[in-house]
C-alpha positions as CSV (number, residue, x, y, z in Angstrom):
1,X,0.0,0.0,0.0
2,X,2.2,2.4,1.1
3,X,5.3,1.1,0.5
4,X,4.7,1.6,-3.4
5,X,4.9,5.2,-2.5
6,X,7.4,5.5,-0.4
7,X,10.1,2.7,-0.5
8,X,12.7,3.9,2.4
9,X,13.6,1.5,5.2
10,X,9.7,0.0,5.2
11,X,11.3,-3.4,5.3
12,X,13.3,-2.2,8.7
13,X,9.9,-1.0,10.0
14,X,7.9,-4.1,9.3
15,X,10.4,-6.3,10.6
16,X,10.3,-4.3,14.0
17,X,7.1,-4.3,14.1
18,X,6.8,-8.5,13.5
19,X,9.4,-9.0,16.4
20,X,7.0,-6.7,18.4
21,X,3.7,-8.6,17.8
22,X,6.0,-12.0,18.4
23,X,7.3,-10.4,21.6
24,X,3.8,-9.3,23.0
25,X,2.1,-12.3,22.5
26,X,5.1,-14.3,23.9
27,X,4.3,-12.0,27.3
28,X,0.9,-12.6,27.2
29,X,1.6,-16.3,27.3
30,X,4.4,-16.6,30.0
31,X,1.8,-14.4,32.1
32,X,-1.0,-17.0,31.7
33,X,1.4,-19.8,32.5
34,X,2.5,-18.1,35.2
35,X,-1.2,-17.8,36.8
36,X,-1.1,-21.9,37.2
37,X,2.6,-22.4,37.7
38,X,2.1,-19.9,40.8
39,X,-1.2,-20.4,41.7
40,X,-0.9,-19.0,45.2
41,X,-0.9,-15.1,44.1
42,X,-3.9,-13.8,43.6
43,X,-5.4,-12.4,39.8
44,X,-7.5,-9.9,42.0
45,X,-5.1,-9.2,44.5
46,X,-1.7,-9.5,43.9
47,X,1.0,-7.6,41.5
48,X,2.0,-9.3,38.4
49,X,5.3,-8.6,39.7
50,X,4.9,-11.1,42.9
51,X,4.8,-13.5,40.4
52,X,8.8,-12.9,40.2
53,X,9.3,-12.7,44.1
54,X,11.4,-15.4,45.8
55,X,11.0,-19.2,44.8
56,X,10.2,-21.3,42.2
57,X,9.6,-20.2,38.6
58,X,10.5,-16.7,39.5
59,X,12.9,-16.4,37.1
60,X,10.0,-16.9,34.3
61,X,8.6,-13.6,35.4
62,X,12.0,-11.8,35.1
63,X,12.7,-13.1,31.4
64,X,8.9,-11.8,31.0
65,X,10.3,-7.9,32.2
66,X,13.3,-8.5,29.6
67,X,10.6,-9.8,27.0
68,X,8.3,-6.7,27.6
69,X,11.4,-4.8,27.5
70,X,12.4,-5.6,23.7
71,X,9.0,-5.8,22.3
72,X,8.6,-2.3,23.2
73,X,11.6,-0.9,22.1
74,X,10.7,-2.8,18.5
75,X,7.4,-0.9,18.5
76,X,9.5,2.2,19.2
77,X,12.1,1.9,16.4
78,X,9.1,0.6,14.1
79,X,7.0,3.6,14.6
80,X,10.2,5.9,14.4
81,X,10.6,4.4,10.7
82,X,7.1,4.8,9.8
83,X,5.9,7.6,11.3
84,X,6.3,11.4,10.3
85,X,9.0,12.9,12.8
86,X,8.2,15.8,15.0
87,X,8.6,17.2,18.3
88,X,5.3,15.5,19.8
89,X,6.2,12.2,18.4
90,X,10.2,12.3,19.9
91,X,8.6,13.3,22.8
92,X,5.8,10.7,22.9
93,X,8.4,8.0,21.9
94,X,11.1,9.1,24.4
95,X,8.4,7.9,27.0
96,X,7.5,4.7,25.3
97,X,11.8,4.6,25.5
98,X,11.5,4.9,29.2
99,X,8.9,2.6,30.2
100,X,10.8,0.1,27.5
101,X,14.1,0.5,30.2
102,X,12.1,0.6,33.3
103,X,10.3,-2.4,32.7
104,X,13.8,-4.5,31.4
105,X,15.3,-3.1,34.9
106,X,12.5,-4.5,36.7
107,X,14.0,-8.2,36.3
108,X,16.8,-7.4,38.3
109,X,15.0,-5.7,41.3
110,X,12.9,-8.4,42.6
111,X,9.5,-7.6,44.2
112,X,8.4,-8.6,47.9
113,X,4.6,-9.7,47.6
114,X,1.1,-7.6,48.3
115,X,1.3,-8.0,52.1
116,X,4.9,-8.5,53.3
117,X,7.4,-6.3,54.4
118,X,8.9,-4.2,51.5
119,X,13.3,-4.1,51.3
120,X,15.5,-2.2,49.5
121,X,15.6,-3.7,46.4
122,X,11.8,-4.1,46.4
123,X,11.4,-0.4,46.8
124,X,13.6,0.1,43.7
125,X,11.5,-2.4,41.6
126,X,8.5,-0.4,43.2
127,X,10.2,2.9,42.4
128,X,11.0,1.7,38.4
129,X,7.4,0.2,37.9
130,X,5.5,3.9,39.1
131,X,8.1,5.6,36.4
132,X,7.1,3.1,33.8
133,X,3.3,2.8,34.3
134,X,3.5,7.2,34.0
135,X,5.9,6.8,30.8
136,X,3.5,4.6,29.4
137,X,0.4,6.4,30.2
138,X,1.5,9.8,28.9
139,X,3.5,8.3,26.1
140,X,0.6,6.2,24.0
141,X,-1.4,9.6,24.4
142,X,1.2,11.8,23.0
143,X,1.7,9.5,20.1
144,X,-1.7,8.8,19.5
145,X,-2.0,12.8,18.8
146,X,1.1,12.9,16.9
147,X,-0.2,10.2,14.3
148,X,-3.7,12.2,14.1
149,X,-2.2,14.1,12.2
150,X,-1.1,11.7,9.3
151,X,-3.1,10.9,6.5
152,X,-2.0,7.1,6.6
153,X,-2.9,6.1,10.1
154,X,-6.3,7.7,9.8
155,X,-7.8,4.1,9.8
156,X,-6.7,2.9,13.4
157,X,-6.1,6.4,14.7
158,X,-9.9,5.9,16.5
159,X,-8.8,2.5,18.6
160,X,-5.4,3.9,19.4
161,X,-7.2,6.8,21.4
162,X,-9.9,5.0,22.9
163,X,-7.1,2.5,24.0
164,X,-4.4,5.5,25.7
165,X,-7.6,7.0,27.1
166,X,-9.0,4.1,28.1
167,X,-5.7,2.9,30.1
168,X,-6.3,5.8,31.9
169,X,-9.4,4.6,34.5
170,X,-7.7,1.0,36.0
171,X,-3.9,3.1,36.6
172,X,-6.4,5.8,38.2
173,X,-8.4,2.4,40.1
174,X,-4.9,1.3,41.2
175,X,-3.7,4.6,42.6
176,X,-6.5,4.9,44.8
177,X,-6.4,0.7,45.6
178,X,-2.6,0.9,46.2
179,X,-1.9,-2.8,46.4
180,X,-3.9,-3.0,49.7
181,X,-4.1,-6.4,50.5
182,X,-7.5,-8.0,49.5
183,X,-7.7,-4.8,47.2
184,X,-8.4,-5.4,43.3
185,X,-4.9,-3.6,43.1
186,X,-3.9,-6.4,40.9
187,X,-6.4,-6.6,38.7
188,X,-6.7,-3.0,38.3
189,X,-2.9,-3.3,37.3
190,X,-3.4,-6.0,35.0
191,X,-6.5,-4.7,33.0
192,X,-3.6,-1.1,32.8
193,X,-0.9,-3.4,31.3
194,X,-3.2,-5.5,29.2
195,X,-4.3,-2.5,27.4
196,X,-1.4,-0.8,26.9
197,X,0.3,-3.5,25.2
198,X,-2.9,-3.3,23.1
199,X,-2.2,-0.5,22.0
200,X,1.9,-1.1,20.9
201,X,0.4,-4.8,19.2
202,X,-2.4,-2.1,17.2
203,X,0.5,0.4,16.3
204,X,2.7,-2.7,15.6
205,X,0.0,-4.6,13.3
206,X,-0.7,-1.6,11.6
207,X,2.7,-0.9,10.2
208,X,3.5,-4.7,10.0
209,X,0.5,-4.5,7.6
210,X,0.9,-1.4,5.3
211,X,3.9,0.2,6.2
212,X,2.3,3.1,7.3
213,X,4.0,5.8,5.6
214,X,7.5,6.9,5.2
215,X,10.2,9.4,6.9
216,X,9.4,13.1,5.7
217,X,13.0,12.8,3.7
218,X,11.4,9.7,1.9
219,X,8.0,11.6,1.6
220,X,10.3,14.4,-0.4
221,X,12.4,12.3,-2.4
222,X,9.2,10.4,-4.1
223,X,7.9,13.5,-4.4
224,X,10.3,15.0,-6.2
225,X,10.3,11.7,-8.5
226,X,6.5,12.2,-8.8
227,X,7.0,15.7,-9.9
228,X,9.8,15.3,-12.7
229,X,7.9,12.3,-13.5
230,X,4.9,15.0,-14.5
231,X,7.0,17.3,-15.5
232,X,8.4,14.9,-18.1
233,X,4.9,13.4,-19.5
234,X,3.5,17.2,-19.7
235,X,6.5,18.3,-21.8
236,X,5.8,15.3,-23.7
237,X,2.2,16.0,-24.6
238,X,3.0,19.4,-25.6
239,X,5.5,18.3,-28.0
240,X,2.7,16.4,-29.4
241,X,0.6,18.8,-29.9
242,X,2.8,21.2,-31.3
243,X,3.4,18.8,-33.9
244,X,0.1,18.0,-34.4
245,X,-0.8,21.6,-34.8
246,X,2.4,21.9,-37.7
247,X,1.1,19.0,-39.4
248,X,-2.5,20.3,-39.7
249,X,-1.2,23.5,-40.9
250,X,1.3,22.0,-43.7
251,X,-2.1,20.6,-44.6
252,X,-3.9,23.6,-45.1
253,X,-1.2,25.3,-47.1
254,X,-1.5,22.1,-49.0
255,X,-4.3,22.9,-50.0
């Protein structure tokens, strides 16, 4: 679709974009598994980071961060290659940059369960996971309104914004809840997270399946082609017609 138009680095783009999808799914899966393979931490209650507290199958949770971590930063560099460049959008994906980092950091601060006492390197994991759930937050919005904008993201422009508003209620939910035990802290967490990384497998899909535009340097360049490209058939015509008009007047004289 788009990539006739624009040919730049749209393969780079849609192979970020496939690693993303591959990568989000893959999280969605080891989160699932992790449900029955740690069936003592509560869906309702407890933080999907308990599930990589202390014991066994802890270390699934912490290649889940790492996983989380990459997928985003391919939805990153993807839209970066498809998307017009601007100040909103470098802003927008400096954030989705930061919740990409906080969220790989989180493997290495482990997380003491809804209910316990909290230590030092809890707090940090604590600390990283309020930076990334912000970043997050404010950086699908500021994205969302940067691609508004473009003519070629018009057609999933509507679910990206009810998604990044939408993520908005259950972080609001879980500030208020605050992980209190037998609160729906966790859930409230969970329904955030799960709609968030709708929104980077939407953005993802989207370019994975057109393209979605070029760089504004491509956008000039095929321009530029498109133009001489005119240029040259109009010139052409006009030749035509000048010798069309010559013949029909060595005709008359003919005559």
């Amino acid at each position: 679709m788009f990539e006739d138009r624009f040919p730049g680095d749209r393969a780079g783009a849609v192979r970020s974009a496939r690693v993303a999808i591959a990568g989000i799914v893959a999280y969605g899966a080891i989160d699932v598994a992790l449900v029955f393979l740690r069936p003592r931490f509560s869906v309702l209650h407890n933080a999907e980071s308990d599930y990589g507290s202390k014991g066994r199958y802890a270390w699934l949770m912490d290649v889940n961060f790492v996983v989380r971590c990459i997928a985003s930063l391919m939805v990153v560099r993807a839209l970066a290659t498809a998307a017009d460049d601007g100040r909103r959008l470098r802003a927008g994906l400096t954030l989705l940059v930061v919740w990409s980092v906080a969220s790989g950091l989180l493997a290495f601060f482990p997380d003491d369960p809804v209910g316990t006492k909290t230590h030092g390197l809890a707090k940090v994991h604590l600390a990283l996971a309020g930076i990334a759930f912000v970043a997050v937050a404010l950086g699908t919005r500021i994205v969302t309104r940067a691609l508004r904008a473009e003519q070629e993201w018009r057609p999933v422009i509507a679910p990206l914004a009810v998604l990044s508003w939408g993520a908005l209620v259950p972080i609001l939910l879980l500030g208020r809840s605050h992980f209190r035990p037998h609160s729906l802290g966790g859930l409230f967490e969970k329904v955030f997270l799960a709609i968030e990384l709708l929104w980077l497998m939407t953005a993802a899909a989207w370019i994975a399946r057109t393209g979605a535009g070029g760089s504004s340097d491509e956008k000039v360049t095929a321009l530029r082609r498109s133009a001489r490209s005119r240029g040259t058939g109009l010139r052409g015509a006009m030749a035509r017609r000048r010798a069309t008009h010559r013949r029909s007047l060595l005709a008359r004289r003919a005559c």
